[in-house]
C-alpha positions as CSV (number, residue, x, y, z in Angstrom):
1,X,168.6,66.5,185.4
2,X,171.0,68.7,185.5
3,X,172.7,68.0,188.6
4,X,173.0,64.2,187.3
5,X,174.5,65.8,184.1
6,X,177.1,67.2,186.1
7,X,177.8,64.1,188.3
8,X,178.3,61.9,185.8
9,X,180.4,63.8,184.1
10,X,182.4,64.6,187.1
11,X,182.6,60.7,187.9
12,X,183.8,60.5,184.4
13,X,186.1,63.2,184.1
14,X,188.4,61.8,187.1
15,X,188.2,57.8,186.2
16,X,189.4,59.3,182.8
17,X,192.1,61.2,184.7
18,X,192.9,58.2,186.9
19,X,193.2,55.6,184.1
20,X,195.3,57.8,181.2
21,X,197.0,55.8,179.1
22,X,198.6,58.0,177.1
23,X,201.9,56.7,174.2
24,X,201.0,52.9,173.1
25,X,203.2,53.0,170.0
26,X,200.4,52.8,167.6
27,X,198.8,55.3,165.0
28,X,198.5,58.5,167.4
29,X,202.6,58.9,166.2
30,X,201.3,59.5,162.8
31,X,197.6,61.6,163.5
32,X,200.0,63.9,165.9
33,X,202.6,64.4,163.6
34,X,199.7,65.2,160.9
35,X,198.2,67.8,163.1
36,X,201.4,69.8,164.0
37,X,202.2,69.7,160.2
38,X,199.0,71.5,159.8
39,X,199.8,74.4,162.6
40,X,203.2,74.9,160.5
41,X,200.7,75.4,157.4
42,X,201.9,72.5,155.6
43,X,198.2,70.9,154.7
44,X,200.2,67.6,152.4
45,X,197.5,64.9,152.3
46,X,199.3,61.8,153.3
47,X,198.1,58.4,151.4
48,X,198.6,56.3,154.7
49,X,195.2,56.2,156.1
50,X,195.9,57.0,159.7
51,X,197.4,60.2,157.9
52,X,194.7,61.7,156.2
53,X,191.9,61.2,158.5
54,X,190.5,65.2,158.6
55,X,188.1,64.6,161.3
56,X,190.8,63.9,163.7
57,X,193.9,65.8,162.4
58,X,191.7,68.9,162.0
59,X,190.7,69.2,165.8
60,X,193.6,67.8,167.5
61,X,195.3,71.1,165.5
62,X,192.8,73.1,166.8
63,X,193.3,72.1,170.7
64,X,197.2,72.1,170.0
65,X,197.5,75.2,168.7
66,X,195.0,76.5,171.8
67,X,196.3,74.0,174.2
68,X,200.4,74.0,172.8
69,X,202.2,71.2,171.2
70,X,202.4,69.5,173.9
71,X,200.6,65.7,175.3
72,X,197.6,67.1,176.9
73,X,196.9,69.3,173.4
74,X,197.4,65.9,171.4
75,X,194.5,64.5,173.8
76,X,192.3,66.4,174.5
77,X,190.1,66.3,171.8
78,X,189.7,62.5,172.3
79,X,189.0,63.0,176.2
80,X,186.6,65.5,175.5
81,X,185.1,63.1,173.1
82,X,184.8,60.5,175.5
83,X,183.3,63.3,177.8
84,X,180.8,64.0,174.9
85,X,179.6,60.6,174.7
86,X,179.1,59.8,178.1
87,X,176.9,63.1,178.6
88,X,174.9,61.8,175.5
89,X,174.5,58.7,176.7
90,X,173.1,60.2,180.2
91,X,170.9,62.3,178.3
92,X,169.2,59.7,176.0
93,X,168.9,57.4,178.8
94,X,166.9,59.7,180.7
95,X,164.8,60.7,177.7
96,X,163.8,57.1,177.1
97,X,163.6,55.8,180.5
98,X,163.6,58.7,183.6
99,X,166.2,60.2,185.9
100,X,167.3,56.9,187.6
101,X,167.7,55.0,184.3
102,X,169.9,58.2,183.2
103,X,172.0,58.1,186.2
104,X,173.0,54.4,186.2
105,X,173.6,54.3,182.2
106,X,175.5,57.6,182.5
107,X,178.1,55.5,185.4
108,X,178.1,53.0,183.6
109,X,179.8,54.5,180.5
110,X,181.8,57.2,182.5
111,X,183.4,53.6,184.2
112,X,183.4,51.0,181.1
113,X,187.1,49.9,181.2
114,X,187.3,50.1,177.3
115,X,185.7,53.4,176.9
116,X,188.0,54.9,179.7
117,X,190.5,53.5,178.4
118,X,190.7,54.9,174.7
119,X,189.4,58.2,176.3
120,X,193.2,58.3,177.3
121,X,194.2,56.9,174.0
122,X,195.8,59.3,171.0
123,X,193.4,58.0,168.7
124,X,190.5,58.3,166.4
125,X,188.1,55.7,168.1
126,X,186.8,58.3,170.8
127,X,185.8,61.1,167.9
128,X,184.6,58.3,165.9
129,X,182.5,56.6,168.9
130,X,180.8,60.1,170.1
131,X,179.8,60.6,166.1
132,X,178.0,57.6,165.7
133,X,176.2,58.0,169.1
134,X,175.2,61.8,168.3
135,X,174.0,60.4,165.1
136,X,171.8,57.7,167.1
137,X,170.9,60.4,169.8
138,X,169.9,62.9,167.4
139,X,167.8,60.5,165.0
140,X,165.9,59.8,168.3
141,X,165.3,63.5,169.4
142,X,164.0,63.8,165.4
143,X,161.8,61.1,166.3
144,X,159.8,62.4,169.4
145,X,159.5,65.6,168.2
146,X,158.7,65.1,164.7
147,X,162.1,67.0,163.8
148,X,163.1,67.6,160.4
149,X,165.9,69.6,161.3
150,X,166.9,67.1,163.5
151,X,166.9,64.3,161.0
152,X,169.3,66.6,158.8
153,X,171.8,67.0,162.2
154,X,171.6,63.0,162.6
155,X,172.5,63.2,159.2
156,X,175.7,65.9,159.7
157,X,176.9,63.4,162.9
158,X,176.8,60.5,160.8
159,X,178.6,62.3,157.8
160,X,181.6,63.4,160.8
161,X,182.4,59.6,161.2
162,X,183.2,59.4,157.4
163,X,185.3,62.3,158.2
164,X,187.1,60.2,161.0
165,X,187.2,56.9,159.5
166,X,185.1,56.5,156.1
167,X,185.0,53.0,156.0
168,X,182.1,52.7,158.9
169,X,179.8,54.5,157.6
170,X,178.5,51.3,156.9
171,X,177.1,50.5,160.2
172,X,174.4,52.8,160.0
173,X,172.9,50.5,157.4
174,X,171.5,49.5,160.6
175,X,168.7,51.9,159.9
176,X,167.7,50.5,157.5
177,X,165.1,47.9,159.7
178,X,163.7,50.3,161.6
179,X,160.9,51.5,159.3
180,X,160.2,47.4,159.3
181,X,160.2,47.4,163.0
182,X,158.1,50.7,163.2
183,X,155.6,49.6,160.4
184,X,156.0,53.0,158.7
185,X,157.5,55.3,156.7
186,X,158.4,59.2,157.6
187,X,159.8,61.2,154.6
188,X,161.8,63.1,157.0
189,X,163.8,60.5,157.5
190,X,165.0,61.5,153.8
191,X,166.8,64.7,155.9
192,X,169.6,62.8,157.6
193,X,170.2,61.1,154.3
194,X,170.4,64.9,152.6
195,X,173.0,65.6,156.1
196,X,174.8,62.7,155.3
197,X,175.7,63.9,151.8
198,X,176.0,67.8,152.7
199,X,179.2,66.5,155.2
200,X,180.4,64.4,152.9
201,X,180.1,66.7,150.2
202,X,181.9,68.9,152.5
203,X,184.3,66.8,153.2
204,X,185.1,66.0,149.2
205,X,185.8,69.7,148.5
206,X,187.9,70.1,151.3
207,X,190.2,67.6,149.5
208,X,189.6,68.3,146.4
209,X,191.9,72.0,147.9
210,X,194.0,70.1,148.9
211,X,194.9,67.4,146.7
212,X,192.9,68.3,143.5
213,X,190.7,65.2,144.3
214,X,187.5,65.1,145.0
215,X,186.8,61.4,145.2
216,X,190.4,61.2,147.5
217,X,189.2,59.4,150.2
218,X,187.3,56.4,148.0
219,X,190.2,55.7,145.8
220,X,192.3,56.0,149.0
221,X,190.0,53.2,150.3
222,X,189.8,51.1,147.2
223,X,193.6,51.5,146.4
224,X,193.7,49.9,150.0
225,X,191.5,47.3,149.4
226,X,193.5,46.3,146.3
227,X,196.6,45.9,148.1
228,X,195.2,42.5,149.4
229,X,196.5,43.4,152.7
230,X,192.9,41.5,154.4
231,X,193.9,38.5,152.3
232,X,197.4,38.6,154.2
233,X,197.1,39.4,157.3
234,X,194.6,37.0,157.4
235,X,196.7,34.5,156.2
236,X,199.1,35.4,158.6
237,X,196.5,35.0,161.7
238,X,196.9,38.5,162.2
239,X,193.7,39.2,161.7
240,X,190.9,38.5,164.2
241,X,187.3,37.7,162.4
242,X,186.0,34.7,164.8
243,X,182.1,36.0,164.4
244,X,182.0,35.1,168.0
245,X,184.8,37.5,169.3
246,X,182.5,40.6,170.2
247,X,180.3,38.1,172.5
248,X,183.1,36.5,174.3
249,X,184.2,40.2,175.4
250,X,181.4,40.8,176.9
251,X,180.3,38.2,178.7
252,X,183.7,36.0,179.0
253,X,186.9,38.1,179.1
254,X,184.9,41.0,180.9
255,X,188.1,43.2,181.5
256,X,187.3,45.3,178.7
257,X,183.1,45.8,178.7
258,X,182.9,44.6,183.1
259,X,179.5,43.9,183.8
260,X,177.5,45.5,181.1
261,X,176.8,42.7,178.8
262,X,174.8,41.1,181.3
263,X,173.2,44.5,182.4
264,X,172.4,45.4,178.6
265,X,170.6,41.8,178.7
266,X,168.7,42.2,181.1
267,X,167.4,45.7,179.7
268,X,166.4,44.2,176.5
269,X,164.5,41.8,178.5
270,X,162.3,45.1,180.4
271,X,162.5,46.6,176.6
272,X,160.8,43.5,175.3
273,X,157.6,44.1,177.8
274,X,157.2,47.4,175.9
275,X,155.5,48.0,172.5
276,X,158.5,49.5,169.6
277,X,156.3,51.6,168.2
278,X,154.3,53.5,170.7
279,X,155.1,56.9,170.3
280,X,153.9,58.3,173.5
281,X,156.8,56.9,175.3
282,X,159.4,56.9,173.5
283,X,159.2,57.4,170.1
284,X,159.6,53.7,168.8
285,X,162.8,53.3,171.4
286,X,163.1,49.4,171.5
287,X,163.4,49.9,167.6
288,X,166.3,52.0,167.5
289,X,168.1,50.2,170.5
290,X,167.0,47.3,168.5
291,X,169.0,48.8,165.2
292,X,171.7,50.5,167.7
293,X,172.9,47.9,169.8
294,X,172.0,44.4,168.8
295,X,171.7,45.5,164.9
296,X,175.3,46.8,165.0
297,X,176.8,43.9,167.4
298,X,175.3,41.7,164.4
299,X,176.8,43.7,161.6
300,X,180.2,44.2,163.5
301,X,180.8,40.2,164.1
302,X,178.9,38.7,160.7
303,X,179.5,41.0,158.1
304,X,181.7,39.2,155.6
305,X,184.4,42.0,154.0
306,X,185.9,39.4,151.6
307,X,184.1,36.3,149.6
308,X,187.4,34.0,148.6
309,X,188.8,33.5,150.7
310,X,185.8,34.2,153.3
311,X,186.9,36.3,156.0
312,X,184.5,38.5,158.3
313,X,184.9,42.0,159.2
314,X,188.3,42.2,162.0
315,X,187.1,42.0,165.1
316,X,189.0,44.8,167.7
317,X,188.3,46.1,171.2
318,X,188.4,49.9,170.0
319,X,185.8,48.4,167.3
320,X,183.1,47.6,169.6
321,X,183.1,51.4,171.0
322,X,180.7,51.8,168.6
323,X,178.0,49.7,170.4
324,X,178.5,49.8,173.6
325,X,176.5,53.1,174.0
326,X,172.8,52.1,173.8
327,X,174.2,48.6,175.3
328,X,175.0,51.2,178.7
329,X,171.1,52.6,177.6
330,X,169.7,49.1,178.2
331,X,171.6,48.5,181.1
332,X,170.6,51.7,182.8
333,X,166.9,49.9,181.9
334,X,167.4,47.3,184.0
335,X,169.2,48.7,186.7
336,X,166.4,51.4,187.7
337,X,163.6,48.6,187.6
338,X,165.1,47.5,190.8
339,X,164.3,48.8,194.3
340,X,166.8,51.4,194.5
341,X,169.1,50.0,197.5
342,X,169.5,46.8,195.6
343,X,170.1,49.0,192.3
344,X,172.5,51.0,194.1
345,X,174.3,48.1,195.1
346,X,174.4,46.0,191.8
347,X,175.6,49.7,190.1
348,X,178.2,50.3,192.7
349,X,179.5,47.1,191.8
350,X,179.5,47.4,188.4
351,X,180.9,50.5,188.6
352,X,183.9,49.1,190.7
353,X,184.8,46.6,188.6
354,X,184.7,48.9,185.7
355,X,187.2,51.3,187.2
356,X,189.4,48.2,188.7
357,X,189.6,46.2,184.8
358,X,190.5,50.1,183.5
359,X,193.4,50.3,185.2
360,X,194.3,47.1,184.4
361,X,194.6,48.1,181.1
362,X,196.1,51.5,181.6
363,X,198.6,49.1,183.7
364,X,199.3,46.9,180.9
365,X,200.0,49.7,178.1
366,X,202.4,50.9,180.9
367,X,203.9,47.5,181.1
368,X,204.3,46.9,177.6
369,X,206.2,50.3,177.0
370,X,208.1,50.8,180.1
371,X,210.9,49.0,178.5
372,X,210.7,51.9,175.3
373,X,211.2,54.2,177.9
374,X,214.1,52.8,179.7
375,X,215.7,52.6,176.4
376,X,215.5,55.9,175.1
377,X,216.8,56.7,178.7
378,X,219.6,54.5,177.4
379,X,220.1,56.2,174.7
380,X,220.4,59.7,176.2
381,X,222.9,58.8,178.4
382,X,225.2,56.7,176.2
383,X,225.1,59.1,172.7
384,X,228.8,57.9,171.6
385,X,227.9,54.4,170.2
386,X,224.5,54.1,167.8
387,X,221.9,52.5,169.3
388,X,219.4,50.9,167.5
389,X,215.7,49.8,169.2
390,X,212.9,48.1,167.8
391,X,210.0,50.2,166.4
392,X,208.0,50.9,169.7
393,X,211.0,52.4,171.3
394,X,211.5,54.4,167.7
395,X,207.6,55.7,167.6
396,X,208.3,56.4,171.4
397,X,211.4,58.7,170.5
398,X,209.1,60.0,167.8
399,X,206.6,60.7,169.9
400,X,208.6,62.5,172.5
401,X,210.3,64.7,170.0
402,X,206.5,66.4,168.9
403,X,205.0,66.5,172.5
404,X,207.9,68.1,174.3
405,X,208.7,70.6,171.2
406,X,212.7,69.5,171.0
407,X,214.3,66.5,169.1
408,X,213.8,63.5,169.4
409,X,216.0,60.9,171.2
410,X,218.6,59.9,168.3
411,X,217.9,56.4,168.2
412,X,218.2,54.0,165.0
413,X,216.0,51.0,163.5
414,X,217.0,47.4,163.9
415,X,216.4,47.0,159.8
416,X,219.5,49.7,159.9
417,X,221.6,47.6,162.5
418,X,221.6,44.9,159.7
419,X,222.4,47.3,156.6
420,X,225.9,46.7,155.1
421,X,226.9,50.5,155.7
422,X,226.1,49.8,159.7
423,X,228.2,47.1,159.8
424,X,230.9,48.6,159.5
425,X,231.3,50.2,162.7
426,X,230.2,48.9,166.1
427,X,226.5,49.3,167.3
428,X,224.0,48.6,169.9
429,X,221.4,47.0,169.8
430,X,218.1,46.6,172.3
431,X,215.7,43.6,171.5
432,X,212.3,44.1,174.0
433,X,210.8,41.1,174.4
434,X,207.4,43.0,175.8
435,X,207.2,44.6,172.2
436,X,208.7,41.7,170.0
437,X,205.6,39.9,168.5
438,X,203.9,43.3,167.8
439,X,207.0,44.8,165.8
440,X,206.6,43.6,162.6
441,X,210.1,44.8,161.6
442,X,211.4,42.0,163.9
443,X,214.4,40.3,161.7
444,X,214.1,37.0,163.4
445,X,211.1,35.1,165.1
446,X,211.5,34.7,168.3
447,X,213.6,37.1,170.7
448,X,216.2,34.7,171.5
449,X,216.7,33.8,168.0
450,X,219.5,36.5,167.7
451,X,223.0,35.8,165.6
452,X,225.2,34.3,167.1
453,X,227.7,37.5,167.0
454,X,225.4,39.9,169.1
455,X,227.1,39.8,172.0
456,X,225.1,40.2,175.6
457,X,226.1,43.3,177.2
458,X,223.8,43.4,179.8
459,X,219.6,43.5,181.0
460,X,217.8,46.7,182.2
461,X,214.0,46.6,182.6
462,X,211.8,49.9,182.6
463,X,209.7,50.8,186.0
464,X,206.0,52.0,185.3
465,X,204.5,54.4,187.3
466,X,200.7,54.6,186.0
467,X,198.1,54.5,188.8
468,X,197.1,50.8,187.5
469,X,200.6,49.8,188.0
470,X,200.6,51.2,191.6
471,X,197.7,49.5,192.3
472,X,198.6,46.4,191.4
473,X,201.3,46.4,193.4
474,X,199.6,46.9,196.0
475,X,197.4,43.8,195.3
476,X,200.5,41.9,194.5
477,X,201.9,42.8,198.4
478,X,198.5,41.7,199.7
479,X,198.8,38.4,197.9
480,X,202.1,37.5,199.3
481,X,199.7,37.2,202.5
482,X,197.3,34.3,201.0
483,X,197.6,30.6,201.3
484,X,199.5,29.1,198.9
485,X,197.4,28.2,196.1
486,X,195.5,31.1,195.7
487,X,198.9,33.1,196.0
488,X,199.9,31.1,193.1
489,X,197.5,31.4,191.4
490,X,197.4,35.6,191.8
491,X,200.7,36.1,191.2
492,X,201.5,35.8,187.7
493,X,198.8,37.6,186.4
494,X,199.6,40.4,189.2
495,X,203.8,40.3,188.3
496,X,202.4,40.7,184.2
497,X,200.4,43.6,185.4
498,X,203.4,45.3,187.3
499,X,207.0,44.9,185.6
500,X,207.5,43.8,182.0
501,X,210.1,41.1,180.8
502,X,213.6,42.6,180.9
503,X,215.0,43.7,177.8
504,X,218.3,42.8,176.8
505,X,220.9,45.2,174.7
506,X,223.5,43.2,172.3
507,X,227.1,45.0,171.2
508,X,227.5,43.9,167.1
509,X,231.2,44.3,166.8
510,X,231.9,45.5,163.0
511,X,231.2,43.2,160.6
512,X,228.3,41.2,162.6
């Protein structure tokens, strides 16, 4: 078992390496910029919520100050994560089901497109993700051994993911059925409720140092919830809660899950043949894959967070990280119930299409930010006249400025372009059509929508590099080969997956 430990993790280690995605323009500005406060010994709790989140400012401090301030000690604590989960995954697998079920649920996460891809992410959903799944792993463990100790570390796990993100500590509600799909009752199930409150307890006095609060993070979250900002977004349709979303991702628009929601189906199919509570093989494990998987796909697509106006819980790709380990369990089922060439095919294949639809994400992030790039490239080389971006390119200054430990590229906001002081002088200005509907600090709809006094100066367009742009490419050549319609039909979703949309810069004379 150990040797398939190691391979797996291997396998994962350098699909993790190969499909980095590294700045998006999102949150891991803020949780970066909370660590390195921390190593300068300024502990200020933040009210923002991507600010104050312990579990991952806490050890993304820790690998930075071992690691330096620098991009690989900003990520390494969600790679190793990622690494973390995948071993667990490999491990339960083969506790429930044998060495070849372990092996092909062990590829299957170290190549899932969405968990690769957040592996390379600066954000919380990898720390949160391997929490949930330790908590599940370890409640197992507790389970076939009869392991109150155990229970208690299920408990601890679960208690880290309120560290990381409080608000989904819900989803292990999902525990709640499985003493009615068992038909029983074990007090020391009571010991992962007692961990559960030890980390959060934990967790409450470590603010109440800092902020004098104990209760911090619930008002935090309730002050949140007041601010109606659910209400408006949804309004806004910014906010995806179709209870359908999760399914379509997985067995529609595969590109982030690949094969596995078919594979996980047709493990819950063997699972079925099995009786959930017999205890010599397994310790009731269709019950808690039962709870795990399908319970928390259920609660993560139906679980209404608002009554008027009705609106389920948002639906997001990094959400569904939570579930997609014991879905990677059942798919490892149903894989190693086949003869092992035709396994060995069908997991090959998964596997491939895994690491293909990985780097087509790590090629979009490149895509979509290539432009921020160029711009602060821009910016560098032409200091004398301000220039002012929209907020990806600022976040990407930002984030340059605390991973290569000098300032950051002086670049402005667009909100300043159009302040009365700025127009007094000339300015520049860059508008991105890549980033434009995700910058909610856009001043007008619709990129070409500018004022009639910006003045075109001229186009430049930003040149990925990532692996998944470079392979694309390559795929886009090869295209050029193909009869007409299927070249048509190829090329545009190659070209979107290779070069963004050119951005334009604008000179505002004073006045404008």
């Amino acid at each position: 078992m150990v040797s398939t430990l190691l391979g797996v993790v291997v396998v994962a280690a350098f699909v993790r390496w190969l499909g980095y995605t590294g700045f998006f323009g999102s949150d891991e500005v803020t949780y970066i910029a909370s660590a390195f406060r921390v190593l300068d010994g300024d502990w200020t709790v933040d009210d923002y919520v991507g600010a104050n989140r312990l579990g991952v400012n806490l050890p993304m401090a820790a690998f930075a100050a071992l690691l330096g301030r620098n991009e690989l000690g900003a990520a390494a604590s969600s790679l190793l994560c990622s690494l973390g989960e995948v071993l667990l995954v490999t491990w339960v697998a083969w506790r429930m089901a044998g060495q070849r079920a372990a092996l092909c649920a062990g590829l299957l996460m170290a190549t899932l497109p969405t968990h690769v891809h957040f592996a390379g992410r600066i954000m919380a959903d990898a720390p949160l993700a391997l929490t949930i799944t330790a908590a599940f792993v370890l409640f197992y463990e507790a389970e076939a051994r009869r392991w109150s100790t155990g229970f208690f570390l299920a408990g601890v796990c679960a208690g880290l993911s309120f560290w990381i993100k409080p608000v989904t500590l819900f989803v292990f509600s999902v525990l709640l059925a499985y003493p009615l799909l068992v038909r029983r009752f074990d007090p020391r199930w009571l010991w992962m409720v007692a961990g559960l409150l030890f980390a959060m307890a934990i967790n409450g006095l470590l603010y109440l140092a800092l902020t004098g609060r104990f209760w911090f993070v619930f008002e935090n979250m309730q002050e949140r919830r007041q601010s109606g900002y659910l209400e408006a977004g949804a309004a806004a349709g910014e906010i995806h809660s179709d209870a359908a979303d999760y399914l379509v991702f997985l067995f529609g628009k595969i590109y982030h899950t690949g094969l596995l929601g078919y594979l996980a189906v047709a493990g819950a199919l063997v699972l079925m043949r099995r009786r959930w509570s017999d205890h010599t093989k397994g310790a009731g494990q269709g019950a808690l894959l039962a709870c795990w998987g399908l319970g928390m796909l259920l609660l993560l697509s139906l679980l209404p967070v608002s009554l008027r106006p009705l609106i389920l819980i948002p639906k997001q790709t990094n959400y569904m990280l939570m579930f997609l380990a014991p879905l990677c369990v059942l798919g490892g089922m149903a894989l190693a119930q086949l003869k092992p060439v035709g396994a060995a095919v069908l997991l090959a294949v998964a596997c491939g299409v895994g690491v293909v639809f990985a780097l087509a994400l790590q090629a979009s992030v490149a895509v979509f930010t290539a432009n921020s790039m160029a711009t602060l490239q821009f910016a560098r080389d032409h200091k004398e006249t301000p220039l002012h971006v929209m907020s990806n390119a600022w976040r990407a200054a930002l984030f340059e400025g605390l991973v290569s430990g000098g300032a950051a590229t002086p670049v402005l906001s667009i909100e300043q372009a159009l302040s009365e002081p700025a127009r007094a002088a000339e300015r520049l200005v860059v508008i991105d059509p890549e980033t434009f509907a995700w910058d909610l600090s856009r001043p007008f709809p619709d990129a070409a929508s500018v004022p009639a006094c910006w003045q075109p100066v001229q186009t430049f367009q930003g040149q990925p590099t990532a692996v998944g742009v470079r392979f694309f490419q390559l795929l886009l050549a090869a295209a050029a080969a193909l009869p007409p319609s299927p070249r048509a039909a190829l090329l545009g979703p190659l070209q979107r997956l290779t070069q963004p949309r050119p951005a334009q810069l604008y000179r505002l004379p004073p006045g404008c």
